[in-house]
C-alpha positions in Angstrom: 115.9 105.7 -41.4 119.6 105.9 -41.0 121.7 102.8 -40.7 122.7 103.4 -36.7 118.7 104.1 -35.7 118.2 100.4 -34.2 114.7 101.8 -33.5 112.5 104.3 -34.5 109.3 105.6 -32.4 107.6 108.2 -34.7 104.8 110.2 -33.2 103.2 107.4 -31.6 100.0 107.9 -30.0 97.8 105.2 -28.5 94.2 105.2 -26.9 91.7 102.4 -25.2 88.2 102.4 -25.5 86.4 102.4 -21.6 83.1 101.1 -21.3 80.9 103.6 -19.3 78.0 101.7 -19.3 77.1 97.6 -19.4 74.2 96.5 -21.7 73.8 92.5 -23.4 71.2 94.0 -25.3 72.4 93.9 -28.9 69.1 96.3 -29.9 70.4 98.8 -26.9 73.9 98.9 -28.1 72.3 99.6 -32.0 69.9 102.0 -30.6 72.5 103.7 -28.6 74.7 103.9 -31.3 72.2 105.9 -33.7 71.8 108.7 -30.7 75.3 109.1 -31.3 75.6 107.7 -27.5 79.5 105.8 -27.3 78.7 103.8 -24.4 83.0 104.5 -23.9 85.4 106.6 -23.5 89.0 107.0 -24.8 91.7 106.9 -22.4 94.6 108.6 -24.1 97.9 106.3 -22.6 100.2 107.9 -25.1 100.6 111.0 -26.8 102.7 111.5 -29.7 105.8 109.9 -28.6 108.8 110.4 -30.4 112.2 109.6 -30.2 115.5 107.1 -31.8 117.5 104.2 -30.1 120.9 104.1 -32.0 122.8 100.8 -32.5 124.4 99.9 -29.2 122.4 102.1 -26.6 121.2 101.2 -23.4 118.0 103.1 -23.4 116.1 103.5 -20.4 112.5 104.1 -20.3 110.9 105.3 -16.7 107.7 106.9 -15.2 105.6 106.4 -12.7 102.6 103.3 -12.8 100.1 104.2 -15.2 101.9 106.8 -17.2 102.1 104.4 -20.3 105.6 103.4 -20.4 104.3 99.4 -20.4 102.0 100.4 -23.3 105.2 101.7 -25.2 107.0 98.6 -24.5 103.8 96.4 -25.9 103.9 98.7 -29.2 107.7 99.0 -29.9 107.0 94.9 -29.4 104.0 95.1 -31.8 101.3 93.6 -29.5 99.5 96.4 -29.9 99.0 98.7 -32.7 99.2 102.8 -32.0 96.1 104.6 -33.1 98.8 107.1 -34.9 102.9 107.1 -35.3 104.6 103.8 -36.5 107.4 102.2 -35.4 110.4 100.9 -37.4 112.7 98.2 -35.8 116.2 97.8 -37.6 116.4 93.8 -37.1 115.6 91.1 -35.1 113.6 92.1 -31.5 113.4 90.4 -28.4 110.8 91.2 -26.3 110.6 89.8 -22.0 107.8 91.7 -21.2 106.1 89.4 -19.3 107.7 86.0 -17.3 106.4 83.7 -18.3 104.4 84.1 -21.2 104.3 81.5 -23.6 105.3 78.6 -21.4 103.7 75.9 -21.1 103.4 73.8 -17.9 102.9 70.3 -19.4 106.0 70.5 -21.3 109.4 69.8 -20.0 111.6 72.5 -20.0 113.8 71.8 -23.1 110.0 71.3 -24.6 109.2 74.9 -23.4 112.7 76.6 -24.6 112.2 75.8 -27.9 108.3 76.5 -27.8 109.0 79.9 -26.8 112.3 80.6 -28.8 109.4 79.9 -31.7 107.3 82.3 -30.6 110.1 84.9 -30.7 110.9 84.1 -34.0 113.6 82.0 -34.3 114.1 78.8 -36.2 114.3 75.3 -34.8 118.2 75.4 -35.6 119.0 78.8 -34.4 116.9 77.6 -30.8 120.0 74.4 -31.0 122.8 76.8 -31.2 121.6 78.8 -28.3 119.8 76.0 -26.3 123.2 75.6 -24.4 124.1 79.1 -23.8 120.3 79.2 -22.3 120.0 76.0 -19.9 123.9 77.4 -18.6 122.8 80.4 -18.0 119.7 79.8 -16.2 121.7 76.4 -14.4 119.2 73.8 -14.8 120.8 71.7 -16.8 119.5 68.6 -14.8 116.1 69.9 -15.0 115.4 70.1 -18.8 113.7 66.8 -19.4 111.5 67.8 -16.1 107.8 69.4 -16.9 107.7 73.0 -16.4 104.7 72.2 -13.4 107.2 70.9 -11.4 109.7 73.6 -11.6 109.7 76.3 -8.5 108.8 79.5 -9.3 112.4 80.6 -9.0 113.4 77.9 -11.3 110.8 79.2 -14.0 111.5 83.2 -14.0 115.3 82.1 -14.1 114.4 79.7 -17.5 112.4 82.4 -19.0 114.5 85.2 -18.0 117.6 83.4 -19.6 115.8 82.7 -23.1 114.7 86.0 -23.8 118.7 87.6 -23.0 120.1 84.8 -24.6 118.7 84.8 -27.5 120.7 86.7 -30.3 118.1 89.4 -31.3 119.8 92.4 -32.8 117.3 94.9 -30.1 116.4 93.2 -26.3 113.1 94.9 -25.0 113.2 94.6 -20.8 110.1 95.6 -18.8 110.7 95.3 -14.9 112.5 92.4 -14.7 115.9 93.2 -13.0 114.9 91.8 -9.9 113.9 88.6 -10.6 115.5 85.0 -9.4 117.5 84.9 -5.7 120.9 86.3 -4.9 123.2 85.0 -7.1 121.0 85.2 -10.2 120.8 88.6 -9.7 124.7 89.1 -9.3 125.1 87.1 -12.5 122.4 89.0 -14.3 124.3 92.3 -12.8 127.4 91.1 -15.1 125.7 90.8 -18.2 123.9 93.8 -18.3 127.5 95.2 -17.7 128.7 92.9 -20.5 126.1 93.7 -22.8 126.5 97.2 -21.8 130.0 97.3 -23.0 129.1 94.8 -26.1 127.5 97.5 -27.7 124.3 95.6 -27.6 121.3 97.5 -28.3 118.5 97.4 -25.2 115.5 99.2 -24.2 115.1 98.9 -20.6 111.4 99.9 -18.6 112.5 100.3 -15.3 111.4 101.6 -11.2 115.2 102.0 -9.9 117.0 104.7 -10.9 120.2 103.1 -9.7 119.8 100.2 -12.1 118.7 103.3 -15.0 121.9 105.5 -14.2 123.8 102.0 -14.1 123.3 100.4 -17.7 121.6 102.9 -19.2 123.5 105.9 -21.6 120.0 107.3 -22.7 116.4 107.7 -21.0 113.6 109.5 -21.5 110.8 109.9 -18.4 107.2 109.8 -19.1 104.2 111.4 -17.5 100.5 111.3 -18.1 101.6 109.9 -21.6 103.7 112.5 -22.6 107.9 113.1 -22.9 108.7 115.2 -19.7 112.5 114.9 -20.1 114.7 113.0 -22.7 118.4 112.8 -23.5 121.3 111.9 -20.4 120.4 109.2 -18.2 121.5 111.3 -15.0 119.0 114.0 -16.3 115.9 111.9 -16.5 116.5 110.0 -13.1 117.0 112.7 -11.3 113.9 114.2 -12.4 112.3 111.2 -12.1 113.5 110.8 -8.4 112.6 114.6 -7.6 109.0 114.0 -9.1 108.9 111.0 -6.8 110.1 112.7 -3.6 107.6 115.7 -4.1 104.5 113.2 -4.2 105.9 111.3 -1.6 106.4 114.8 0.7 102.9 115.8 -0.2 101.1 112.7 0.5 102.3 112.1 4.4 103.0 115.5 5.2 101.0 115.4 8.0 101.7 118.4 10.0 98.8 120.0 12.1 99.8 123.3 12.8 97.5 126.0 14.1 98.3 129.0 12.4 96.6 132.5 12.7 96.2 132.5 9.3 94.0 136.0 9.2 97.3 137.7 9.6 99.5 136.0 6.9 98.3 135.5 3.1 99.8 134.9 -0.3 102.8 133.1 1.1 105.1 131.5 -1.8 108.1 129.7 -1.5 109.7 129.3 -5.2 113.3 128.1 -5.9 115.5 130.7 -7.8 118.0 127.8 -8.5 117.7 124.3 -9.8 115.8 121.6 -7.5 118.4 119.1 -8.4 121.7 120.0 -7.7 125.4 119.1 -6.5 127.0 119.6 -3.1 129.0 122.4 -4.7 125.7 124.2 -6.0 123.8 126.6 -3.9 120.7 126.5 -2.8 118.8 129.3 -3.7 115.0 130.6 -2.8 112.3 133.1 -2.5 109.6 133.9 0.2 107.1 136.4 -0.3 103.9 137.4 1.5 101.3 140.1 2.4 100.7 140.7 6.2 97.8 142.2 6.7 97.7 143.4 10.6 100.0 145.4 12.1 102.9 143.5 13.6 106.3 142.3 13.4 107.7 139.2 11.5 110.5 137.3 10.3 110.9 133.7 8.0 112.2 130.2 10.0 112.6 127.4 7.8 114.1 124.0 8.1 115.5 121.4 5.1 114.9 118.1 6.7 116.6 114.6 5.4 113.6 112.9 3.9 115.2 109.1 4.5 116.7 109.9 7.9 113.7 112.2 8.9 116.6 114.7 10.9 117.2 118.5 10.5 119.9 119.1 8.6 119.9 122.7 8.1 118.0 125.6 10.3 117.8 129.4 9.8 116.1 132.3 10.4 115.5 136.1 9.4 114.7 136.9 13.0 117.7 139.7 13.1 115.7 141.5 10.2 112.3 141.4 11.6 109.8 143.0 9.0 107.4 146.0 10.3 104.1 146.9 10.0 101.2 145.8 7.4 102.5 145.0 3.4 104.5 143.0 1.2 107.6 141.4 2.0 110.4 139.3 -0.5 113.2 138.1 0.5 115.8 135.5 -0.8 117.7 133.7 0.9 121.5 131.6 -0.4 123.3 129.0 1.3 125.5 126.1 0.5 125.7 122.2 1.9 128.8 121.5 0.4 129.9 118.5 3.1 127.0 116.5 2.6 126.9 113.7 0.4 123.4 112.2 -1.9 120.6 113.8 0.5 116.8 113.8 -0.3 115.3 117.3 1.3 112.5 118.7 2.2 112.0 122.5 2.7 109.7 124.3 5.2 109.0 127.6 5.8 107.1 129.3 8.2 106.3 132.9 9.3 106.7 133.9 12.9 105.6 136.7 14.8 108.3 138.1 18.1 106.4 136.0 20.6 108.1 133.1 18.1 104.6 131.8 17.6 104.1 130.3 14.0 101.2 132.8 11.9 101.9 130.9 8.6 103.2 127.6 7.1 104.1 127.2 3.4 103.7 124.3 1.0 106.3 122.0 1.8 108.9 121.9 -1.5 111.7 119.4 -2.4 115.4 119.1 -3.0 117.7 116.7 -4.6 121.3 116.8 -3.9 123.5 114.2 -5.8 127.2 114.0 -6.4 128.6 114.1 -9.6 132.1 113.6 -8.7 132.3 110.0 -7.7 133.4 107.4 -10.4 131.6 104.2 -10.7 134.3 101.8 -9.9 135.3 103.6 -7.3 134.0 101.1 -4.8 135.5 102.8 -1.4 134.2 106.3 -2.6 131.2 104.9 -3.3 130.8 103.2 0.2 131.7 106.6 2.1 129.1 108.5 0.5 126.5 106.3 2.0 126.9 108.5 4.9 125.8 112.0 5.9 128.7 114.0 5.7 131.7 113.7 2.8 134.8 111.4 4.2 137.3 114.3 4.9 139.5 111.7 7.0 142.8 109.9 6.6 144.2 106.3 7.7 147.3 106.1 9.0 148.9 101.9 9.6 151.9 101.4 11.2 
């Protein structure tokens, strides 16, 4: 491995074995067993996995719930052992996978940092020369001496949390865990993952919010069913992630009831000629076709609709080129939402006859706009593009 690979996940594949039927009957289970009859099944949670943290990334690893991205965690963390692939770790890791885990509530909470700075690995002296770093951090210096069962529950993530980033591992592995403790300990956890960012500090980061992900993160990769979808730039992978996202989301409360006369309309397709994610300055690009089978005039209507706000933002129609007659019909259509700022879209397209009464409604599809132009500390640029439209104003004091 070379010397800047922090870590290494080589074709990694891991299964789980499902019971499919219950039996407490030790001569069933034999019996079973010479019929060649499992009583399991494997559920495949990854499948050959592969790819290299360097020294001093920010590596962000998103997907959905269940697509395995926990599992990967557990295994770069060697809890569990992949069925195939290894995993090579250049130094110390330091997993927070769980809050929590290995506390104990009948200690105090001194009692409890050094219990679980054990259990990471480290020695009783190295736990002394970060034990003040940790109770500062976490700000409970007037509670170590106190048993852990008498901490709050924001008390206890903030104790746990602050061992497992303040202990000086050469690789921190991070599942979910950027929201925990009030307010403040958020802010305060917001500056050192900014800090740690800039350090140079290797991290692997599991994470839901692709704000935090484009944030800290320089790397990602996004998994699905248990498989690498997309890999490489941060922006990349959230924005597939997010587009994935909205499409489910679309798809599961579209709940339009429409009464179509669908014996006149068929093979209706709406496909994007263009990328789904795009700028302001891109343009969006698509292509209806369909077969209309009686004989009778039509044209295309179709709407992109803010997802968040639930508003039109954009209508059109091909109602000055009204198709004749029985046959196919293509056409593509171009346009370009270049004042707008980040926007989640849905498309829909129908097919009208003259009377303007709807004959056919296609699948609804997504878009993604983001701006790419807007620097991170840019904190009033950043504020403006909360709205709809791009800030095209100017301030004028006297």
């Amino acid at each position: 491995m070379n010397d800047n690979i922090a870590v290494k996940i080589d074709h990694v594949s891991k299964f789980f074995h499902l019971p499919t039927e219950a039996t407490n009957s030790l001569r069933t289970t034999l019996v079973n067993r010479l019929r060649g009859i499992k009583g399991y099944r494997e559920q495949h949670v990854l499948k050959d996995i592969d790819f290299e943290v360097e020294e001093g990334d920010f590596f962000g690893i998103v997907g959905r719930n269940g697509s395995g991205k926990s599992t990967l965690l557990k295994i770069i963390s060697q809890i569990y052992t992949p069925e195939k692939g290894n995993v090579i770790v250049n130094g110390k890791l330091v997993s927070f996978i769980e809050l929590g885990v290995g506390f104990n509530p009948e200690l105090t909470g001194k009692e409890n940092v050094y219990l679980n700075g054990a259990m990471l690995g480290f020695s009783r002296e190295e736990i002394s020369d970060m034990y003040d770093e940790i109770v500062d951090f976490a700000e409970l210096e007037e509670f170590m001496n106190q048993k852990l069962k008498n901490y709050s529950s924001g008390m206890q993530v903030r104790l746990a949390f602050s061992v497992a980033i303040k202990a000086r591992g050469d690789v921190l592995v991070l599942d979910e865990v950027l929201a925990v403790g009030d307010e403040s300990f958020q802010r305060k956890c917001n500056d050192y993952f900014l800090e740690r960012k800039k350090s140079g500090k290797t991290t692997i980061l599991v994470t839901h919010d692709m704000g935090a992900a484009k944030k800290y993160c320089n790397k990602a990769i996004l998994i699905e069913n248990g498989l690498i979808k997309v890999s490489g730039d941060v922006n990349d992978v959230a924005n597939q992630y997010s587009l994935d996202n909205l499409q489910t989301e679309v798809t599961a409360r579209s709940d339009l009831e429409i009464d179509v006369k669908e014996e006149w309309i068929e093979n209706l397709e709406v496909n994007f000629i263009n990328q789904q994610k795009i700028t302001p300055n891109d343009e969006v690009k698509f292509e209806v076709s369909y077969d209309v089978k009686k004989d009778t005039e039509t044209y295309i209507a179709f709407s992109l609709t803010d997802v968040d706000r639930n508003i039109w933002i954009y209508n059109d129609n091909s109602l000055d080129y009204l198709t004749k007659g029985k046959g196919h019909n293509r056409a593509i259509y171009t346009c370009k939402l270049d004042q707008v700022n980040n926007l989640k879209l849905k498309l829909q397209v129908s097919i009208r006859n003259k009377r303007d009464e709807m004959i056919a409604f296609a699948d609804e599809k997504v878009i993604l706009i983001n701006r790419n132009d807007i620097s991170d500390d840019d904190k009033s640029a950043q504020d403006s593009a909360t709205g709809l439209i791009q800030r095209n104003g100017s301030w004028e004091f006297e």
